[in-house]
ZAMARGU-4260 file (C-alpha; in steps of 0.2 Angstrom, whole numbers, plus 5000, padded with zeros to 4 digits):
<rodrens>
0) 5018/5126/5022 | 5031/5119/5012 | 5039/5100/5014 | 5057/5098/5018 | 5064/5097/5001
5) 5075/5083/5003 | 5085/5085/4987 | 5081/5099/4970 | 5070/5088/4964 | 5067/5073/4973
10) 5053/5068/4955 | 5072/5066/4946 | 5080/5048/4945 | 5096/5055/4941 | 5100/5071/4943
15) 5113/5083/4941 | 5113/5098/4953 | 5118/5116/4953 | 5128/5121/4965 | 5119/5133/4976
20) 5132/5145/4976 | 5131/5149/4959 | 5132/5168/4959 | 5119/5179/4950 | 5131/5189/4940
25) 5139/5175/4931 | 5121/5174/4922 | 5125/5174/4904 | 5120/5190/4896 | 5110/5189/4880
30) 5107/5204/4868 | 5095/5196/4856 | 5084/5190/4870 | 5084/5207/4877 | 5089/5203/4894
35) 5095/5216/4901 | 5111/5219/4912 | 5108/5226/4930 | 5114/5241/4936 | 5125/5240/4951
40) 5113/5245/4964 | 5099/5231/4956 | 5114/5218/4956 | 5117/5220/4974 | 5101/5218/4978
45) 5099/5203/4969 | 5112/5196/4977 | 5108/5201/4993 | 5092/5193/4993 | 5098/5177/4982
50) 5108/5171/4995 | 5099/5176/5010 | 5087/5163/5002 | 5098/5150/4998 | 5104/5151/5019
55) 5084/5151/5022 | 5084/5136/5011 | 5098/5128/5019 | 5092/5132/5036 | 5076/5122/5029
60) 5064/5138/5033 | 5057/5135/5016 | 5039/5148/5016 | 5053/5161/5020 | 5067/5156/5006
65) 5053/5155/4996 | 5047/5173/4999 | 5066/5178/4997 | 5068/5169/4979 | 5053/5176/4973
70) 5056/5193/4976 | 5073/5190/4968 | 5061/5185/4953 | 5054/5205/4954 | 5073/5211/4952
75) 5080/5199/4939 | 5066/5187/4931 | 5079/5179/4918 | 5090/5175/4931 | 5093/5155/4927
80) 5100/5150/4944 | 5085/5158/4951 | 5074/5148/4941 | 5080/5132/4942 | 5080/5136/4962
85) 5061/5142/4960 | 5057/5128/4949 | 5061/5113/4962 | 5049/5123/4975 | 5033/5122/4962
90) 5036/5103/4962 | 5035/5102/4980 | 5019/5113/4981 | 5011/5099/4967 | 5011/5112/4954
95) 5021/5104/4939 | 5017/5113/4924 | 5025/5129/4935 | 5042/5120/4938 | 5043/5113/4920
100) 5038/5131/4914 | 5053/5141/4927 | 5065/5124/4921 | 5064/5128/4902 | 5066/5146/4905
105) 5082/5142/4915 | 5088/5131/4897 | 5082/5148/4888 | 5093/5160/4896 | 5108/5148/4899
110) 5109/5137/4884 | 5126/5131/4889 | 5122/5122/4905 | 5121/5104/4905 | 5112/5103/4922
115) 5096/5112/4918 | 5094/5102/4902 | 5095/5085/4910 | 5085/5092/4925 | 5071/5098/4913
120) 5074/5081/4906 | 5073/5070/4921 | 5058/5080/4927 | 5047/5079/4914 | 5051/5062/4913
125) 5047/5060/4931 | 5029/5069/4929 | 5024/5057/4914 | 5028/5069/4900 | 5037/5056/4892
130) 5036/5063/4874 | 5043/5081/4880 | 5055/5072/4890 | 5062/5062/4873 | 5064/5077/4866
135) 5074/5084/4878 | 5085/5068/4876 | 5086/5067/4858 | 5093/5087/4861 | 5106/5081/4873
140) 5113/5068/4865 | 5114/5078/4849 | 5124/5090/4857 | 5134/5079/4871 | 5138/5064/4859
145) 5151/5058/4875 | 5138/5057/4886 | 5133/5038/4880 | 5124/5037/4898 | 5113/5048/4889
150) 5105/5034/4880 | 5100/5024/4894 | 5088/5039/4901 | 5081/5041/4883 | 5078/5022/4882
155) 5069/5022/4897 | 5058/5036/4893 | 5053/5028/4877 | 5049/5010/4886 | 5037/5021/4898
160) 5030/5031/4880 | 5028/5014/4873 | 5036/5015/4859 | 5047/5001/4864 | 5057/4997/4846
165) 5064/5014/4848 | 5069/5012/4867 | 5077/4994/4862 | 5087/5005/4847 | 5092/5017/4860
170) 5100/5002/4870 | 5109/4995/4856 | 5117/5011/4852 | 5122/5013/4872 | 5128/4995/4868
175) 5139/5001/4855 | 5146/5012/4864 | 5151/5002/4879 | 5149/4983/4873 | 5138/4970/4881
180) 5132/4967/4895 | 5121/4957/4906 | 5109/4974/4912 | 5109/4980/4892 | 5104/4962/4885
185) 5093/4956/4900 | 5084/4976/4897 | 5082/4971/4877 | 5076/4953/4879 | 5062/4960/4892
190) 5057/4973/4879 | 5055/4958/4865 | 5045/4949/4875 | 5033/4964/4878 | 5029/4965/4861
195) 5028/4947/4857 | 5046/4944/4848 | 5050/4930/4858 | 5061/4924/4845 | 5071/4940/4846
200) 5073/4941/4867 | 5080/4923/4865 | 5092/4928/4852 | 5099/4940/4866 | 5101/4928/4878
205) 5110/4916/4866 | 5121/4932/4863 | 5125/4933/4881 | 5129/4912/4882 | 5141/4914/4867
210) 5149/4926/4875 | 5150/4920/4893 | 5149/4901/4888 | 5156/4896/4907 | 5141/4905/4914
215) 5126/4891/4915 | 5114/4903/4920 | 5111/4910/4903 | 5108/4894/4897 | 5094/4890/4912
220) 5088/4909/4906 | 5087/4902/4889 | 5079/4887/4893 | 5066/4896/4903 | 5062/4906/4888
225) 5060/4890/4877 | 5049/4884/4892 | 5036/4899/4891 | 5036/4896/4873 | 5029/4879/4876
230) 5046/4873/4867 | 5051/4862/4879 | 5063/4850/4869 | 5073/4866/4867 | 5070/4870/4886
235) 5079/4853/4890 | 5092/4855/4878 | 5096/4872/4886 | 5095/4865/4904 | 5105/4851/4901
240) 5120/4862/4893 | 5118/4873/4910 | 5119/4855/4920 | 5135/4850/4908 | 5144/4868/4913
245) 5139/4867/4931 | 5132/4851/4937 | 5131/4855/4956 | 5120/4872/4950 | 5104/4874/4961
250) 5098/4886/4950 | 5098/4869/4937 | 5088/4862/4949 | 5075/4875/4953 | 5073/4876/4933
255) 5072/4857/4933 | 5056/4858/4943 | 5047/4871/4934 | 5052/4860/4917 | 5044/4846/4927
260) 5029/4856/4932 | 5024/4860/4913 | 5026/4843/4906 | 5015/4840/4920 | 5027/4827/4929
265) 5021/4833/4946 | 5030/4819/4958 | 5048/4824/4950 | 5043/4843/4951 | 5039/4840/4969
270) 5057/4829/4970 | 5068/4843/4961 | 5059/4855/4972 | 5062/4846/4990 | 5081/4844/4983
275) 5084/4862/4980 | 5076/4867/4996 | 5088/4855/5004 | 5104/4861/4996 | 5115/4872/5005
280) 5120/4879/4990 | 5106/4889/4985 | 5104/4905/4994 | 5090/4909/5004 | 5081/4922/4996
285) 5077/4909/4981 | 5073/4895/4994 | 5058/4906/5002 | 5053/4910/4983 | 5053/4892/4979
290) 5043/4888/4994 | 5030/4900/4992 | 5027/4893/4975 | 5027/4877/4982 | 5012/4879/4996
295) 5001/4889/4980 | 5003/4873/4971 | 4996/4863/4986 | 4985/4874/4990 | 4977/4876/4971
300) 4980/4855/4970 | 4968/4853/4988 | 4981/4845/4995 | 4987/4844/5013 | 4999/4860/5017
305) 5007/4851/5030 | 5018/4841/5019 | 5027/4858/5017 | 5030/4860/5036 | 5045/4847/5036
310) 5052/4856/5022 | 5052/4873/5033 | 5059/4862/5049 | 5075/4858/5037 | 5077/4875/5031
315) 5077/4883/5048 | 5089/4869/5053 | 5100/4875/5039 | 5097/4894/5044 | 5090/4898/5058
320) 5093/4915/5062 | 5083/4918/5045 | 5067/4928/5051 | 5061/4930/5034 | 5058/4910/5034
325) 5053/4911/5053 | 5038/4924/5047 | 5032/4912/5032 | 5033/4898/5045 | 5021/4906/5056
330) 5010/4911/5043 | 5007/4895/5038 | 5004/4886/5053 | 4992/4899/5057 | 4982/4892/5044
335) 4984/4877/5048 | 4977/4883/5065 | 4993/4877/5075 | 4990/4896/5085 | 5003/4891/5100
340) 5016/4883/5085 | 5015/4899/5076 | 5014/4911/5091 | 5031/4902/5093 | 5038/4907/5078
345) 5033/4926/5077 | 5038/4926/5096 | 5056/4919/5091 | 5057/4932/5079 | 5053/4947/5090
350) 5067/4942/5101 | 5080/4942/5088 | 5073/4956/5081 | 5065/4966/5092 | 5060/4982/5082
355) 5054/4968/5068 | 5035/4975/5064 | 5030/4963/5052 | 5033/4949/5068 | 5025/4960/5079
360) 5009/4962/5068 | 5007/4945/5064 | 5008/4942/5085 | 4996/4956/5087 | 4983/4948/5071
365) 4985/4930/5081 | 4981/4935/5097 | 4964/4944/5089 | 4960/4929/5080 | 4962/4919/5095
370) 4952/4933/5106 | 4969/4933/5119 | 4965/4949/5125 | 4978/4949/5139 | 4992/4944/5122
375) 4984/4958/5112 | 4986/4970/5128 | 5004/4966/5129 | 5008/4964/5110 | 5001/4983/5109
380) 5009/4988/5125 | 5028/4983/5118 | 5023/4990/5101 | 5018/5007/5106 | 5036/5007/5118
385) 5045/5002/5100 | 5035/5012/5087 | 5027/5026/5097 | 5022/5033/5081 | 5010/5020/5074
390) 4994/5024/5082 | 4987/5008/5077 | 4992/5000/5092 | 4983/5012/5103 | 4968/5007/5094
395) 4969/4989/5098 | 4973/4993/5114 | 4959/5003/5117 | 4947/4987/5106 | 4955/4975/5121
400) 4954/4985/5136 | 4935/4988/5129 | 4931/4970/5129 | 4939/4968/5144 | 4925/4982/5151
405) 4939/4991/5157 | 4929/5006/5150 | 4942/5019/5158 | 4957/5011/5153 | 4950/5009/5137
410) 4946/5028/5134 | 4962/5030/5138 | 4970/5020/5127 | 4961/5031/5115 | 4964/5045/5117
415) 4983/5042/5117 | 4980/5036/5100 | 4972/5053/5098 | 4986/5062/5103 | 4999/5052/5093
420) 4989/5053/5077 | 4993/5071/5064 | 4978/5079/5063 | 4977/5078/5043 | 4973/5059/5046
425) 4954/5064/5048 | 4947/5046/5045 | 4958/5037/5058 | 4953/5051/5071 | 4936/5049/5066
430) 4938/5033/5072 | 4946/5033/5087 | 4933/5047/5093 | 4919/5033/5087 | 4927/5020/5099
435) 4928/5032/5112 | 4908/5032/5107 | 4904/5017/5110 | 4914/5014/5126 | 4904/5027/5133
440) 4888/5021/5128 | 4892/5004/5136 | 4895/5013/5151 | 4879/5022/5149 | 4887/5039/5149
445) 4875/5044/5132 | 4879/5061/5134 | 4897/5060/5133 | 4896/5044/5119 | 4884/5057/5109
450) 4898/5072/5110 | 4910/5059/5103 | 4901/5051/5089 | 4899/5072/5085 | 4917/5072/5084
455) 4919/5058/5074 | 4909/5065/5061 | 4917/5082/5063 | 4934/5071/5058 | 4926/5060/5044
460) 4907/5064/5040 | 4906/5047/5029 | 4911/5035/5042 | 4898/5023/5041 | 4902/5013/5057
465) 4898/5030/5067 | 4885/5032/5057 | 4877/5017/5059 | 4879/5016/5080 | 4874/5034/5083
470) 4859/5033/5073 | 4854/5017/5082 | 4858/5022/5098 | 4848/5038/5095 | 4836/5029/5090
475) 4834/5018/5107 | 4834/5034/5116 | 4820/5038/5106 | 4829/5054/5103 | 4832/5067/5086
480) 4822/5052/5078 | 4823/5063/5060 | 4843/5064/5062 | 4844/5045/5066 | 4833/5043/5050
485) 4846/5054/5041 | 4862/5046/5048 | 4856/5028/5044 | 4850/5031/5024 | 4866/5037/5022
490) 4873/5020/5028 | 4861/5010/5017 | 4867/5022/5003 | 4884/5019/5004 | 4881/4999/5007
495) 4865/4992/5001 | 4869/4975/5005 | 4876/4977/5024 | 4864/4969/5035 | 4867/4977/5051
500) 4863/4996/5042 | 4849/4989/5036 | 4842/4985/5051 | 4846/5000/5060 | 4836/5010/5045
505) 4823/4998/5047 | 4822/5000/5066 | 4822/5019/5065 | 4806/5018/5054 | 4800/5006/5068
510) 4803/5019/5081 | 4794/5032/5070 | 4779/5021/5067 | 4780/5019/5050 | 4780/5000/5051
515) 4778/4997/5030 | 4795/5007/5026 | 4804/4996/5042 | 4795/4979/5035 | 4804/4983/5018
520) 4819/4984/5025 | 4820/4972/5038 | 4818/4959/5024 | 4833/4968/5014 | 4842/4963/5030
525) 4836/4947/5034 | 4839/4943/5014 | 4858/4948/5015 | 4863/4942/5031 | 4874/4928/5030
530) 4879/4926/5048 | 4858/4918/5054 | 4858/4934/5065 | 4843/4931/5079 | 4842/4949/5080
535) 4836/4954/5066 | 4823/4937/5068 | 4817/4948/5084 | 4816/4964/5075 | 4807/4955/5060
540) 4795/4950/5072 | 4791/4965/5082 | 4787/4975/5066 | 4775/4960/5059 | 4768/4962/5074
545) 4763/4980/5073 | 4757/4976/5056 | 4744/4964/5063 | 4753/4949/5059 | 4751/4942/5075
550) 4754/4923/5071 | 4771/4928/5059 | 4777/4939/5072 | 4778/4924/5085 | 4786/4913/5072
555) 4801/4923/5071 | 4802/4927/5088 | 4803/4909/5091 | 4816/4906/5077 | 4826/4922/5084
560) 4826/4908/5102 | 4830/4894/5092 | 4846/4903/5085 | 4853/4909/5102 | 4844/4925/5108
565) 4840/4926/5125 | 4829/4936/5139 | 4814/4937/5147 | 4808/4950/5137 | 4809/4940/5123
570) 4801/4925/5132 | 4785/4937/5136 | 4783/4939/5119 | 4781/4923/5113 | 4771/4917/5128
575) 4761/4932/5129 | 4759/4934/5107 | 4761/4954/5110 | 4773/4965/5106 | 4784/4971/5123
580) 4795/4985/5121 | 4813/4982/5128 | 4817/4997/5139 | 4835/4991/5145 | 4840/4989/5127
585) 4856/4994/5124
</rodrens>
């Protein structure tokens, strides 16, 4: 089916559109191309059908206006309205080289109309065919000399070609044409710098300072560019004109502390950057910028973080409906481990803002962190009431209500996911239906949990977490032992260092008796487990075991003890040196 085509090409930045009630009879006949005129009873039905597309189009029943334009095509093929119509339906159906090809025809057969050019331009520029689009540029501005806007698409085509001293010639002749400007000399300084001619960016900024000399902020942008050039005698020099122009500047003071931070000066960096965060001056948008900066540096120089949090307390003070500081607040004194401080912040935040997602989700990751299943019950709750269509938040219901045990609940909360996620999005179905698993595992309902791993793989036959769990649980059961064997390799395939997949595969070998293959990898597992996981330590043990390594098998069921595992079963072992076989195991 075809999307909703939101505009005639929605790849074009710019774009000048034909007006859909362009008639098909003001197609410009052309003798030499041999397009020939159609006879009155051909016309109206070109026209008959031409416009029933364009109402299709219009009433966005797009599979039928595109039936309807293509059997216009049958009647009149060189019609260029219809083309350029078609041509915006083969971008949408993601075949390019079909709408350029329809677009061009529609230039051949109307070579007066500026519209199809610059849409044959913009288009290929928007599909990366940069060199086809210059061309079509080059064309244009040849024969639309008035048309200086014209430059700037050219410009930008050849910055994205790379050939960048042709681009910075096409923005010195738009420049010519419309005098300077910060946007044309700010482009120009950037492309310099690209290709290392540092000395001719800066020569546009000093343009732009000789031009504007009550503006300081070329200067600081000048001195800035002397600064990453290690020049920093010329830095000062250029910061202390922008200081002389405007002395109250924040901007002078934020450049200050960078100047600082190069010539390694770090207590004035950190003095120039306390004062610009305190001045009222500087807007907000630059004070969270400046701040961020200022917690990496901490954090790279191993100091304490929390000497940023006064500086957050005197921001808020100075802005405090600002929910963009509020969230960075938060963030940070959730890793400083304050959970209740920032849980504060993002709740603050939710309440101005209700429909704020990011708050929300740094609420809902808190909560998690801090195992607050009730919190995550009534972060997802509220969520799912705001933004019914983010079936995340059934998911984490669903996790929460299933460590609660509340198994029915749970499956519920799933299945609403379920239903709320498109059915394209294979892989997040495949894991609800895996969740939905497991639940009825726990609750010992085997038959129902196999029938939705089944499903899960029907969604997503790569995902690896069902993989893993059905092939174990199978396994357990001592059931379709070969189909475990094959579920689980293809784990270990995919990640060859998981430890948990590992012993799984190595347990299905157990289970199968072949106790060298499960040794193998038991050890594979053992070796990449960073979390000292007593059950594999168990497992270890039970397969030495039925190698005859009797004595090593009682070694590791004792460390698998010392590291936290529990149960009688496990206690028989090591008192009794045998093997005993865990039928509750779950």
């Amino acid at each position: 089916m075809l999307k909703k085509i939101v505009g005639i090409f929605t790849l074009c930045t710019c774009l000048f559109i034909v007006s859909s009630t362009l008639k098909a009879a003001e197609v410009p006949y052309d003798s030499e191309k041999g397009q020939n005129r159609l006879n009155a009873v051909n016309q109206r039905k070109f026209d008959y059908f031409y416009y029933e597309a364009l109402n299709l189009k219009n009433a966005e029943k797009f599979d039928a206006a595109f039936d309807a334009f293509n059997h216009c095509l049958a009647i009149y093929p060189t019609s260029a309205p219809l083309l350029y119509e078609l041509s915006s339906f083969y971008l949408q159906l993601n075949r390019p080289e079909k709408a350029v090809q329809f677009l061009k025809q529609a230039v051949e057969n109307s070579s007066d109309n500026f519209s199809y050019k610059i849409a044959l331009a913009n288009v290929t520029r928007g599909l990366g065919m940069y060199r086809e689009a210059i061309q079509e540029f080059e064309k244009l501005i040849k024969q639309y000399p008035e048309k200086v806007e014209l430059n700037y698409h050219l410009a930008e085509a050849l910055t994205q070609q790379g050939e960048i001293p042709q681009a910075i010639e096409a923005f010195n002749a738009l420049e010519a044409s419309m005098g300077m400007n910060e946007a044309l000399s700010m482009q120009k300084c950037r492309l310099y710098n690209s290709i290392g001619e540092s000395e001719n960016a800066m020569k546009e900024i000093q343009r732009l300072a000789e031009k504007f000399p009550i503006e300081s902020r070329y200067q600081i942008i000048l001195g800035d560019l002397y600064l990453e050039n290690n020049e920093t005698d010329k830095a000062l020099e250029a910061y202390e004109k922008a200081k002389a122009i405007e002395p109250g500047s924040p901007y002078y003071i934020v450049a200050m502390a960078n100047y600082y931070e190069v010539t390694g000066d770090k207590e004035s960096a950190e003095t120039q950057i306390h004062n610009a965060l305190i001045n009222e001056k500087l807007d907000v948008e630059t004070k969270v910028s400046i701040l961020s900066r200022y917690i990496l540096t901490l954090q790279q120089s191993n100091k304490d973080i929390e000497s940023a949090n006064q500086l957050f307390e005197t921001l808020l003070e100075q802005h405090p409906e600002e929910s963009e500081l509020k969230l960075m607040y938060g963030s940070l004194l959730s890793m400083q481990e304050k959970n209740e401080e920032a849980r504060f912040q993002f709740q603050l935040i939710t309440e101005m803002e209700p429909e704020n997602m990011a708050a929300w989700q740094q609420l809902l990751q808190l909560s998690l962190r801090t195992e607050d299943l009730e919190e995550v019950i009534r972060v997802c709750k509220k969520c799912i009431e705001l933004f019914p269509d983010a079936p995340e938040y059934y998911f984490y219901l669903g996790i929460a209500y299933h460590q609660l045990e509340d198994y029915p609940q749970a499956i519920q909360a799933y299945q609403d996911g379920i239903n709320n996620t498109p059915r394209e999005n294979g892989p997040l179905l495949s894991d609800f239906y895996g969740q939905i698993g497991d639940v009825y595992y726990q609750s010992e309902q085997m038959d129902k949990a196999f029938e939705a791993y089944e499903e899960a793989l029907k969604q997503n036959e790569g995902n690896v977490m069902v993989l893993n769990n059905y092939a174990y649980f199978l396994t357990l059961a001592k059931k379709d032992l070969k189909k475990a064997e094959r579920m689980s390799e293809q784990t270990v395939r995919k990640e060859p260092n998981n430890s948990t997949y590992l012993d799984t595969y190595a347990w299905v070998y157990f289970t199968q008796g072949n106790y060298t293959l499960a040794k193998i990898y038991i050890e594979r597992a053992i070796d990449n487990d960073k979390t000292n996981n007593a059950e594999l330590l168990d497992h270890y043990g039970d397969i030495l075991y039925m190698l005859g390594e009797t004595e090593k098998a009682v070694e590791q069921w004792k460390k698998a003890k010392e590291l936290g595992k529990e149960g009688d079963i496990l206690d028989r072992k090591i008192a009794e040196e045998k093997y005993i076989e865990d039928v509750n195991a779950k």
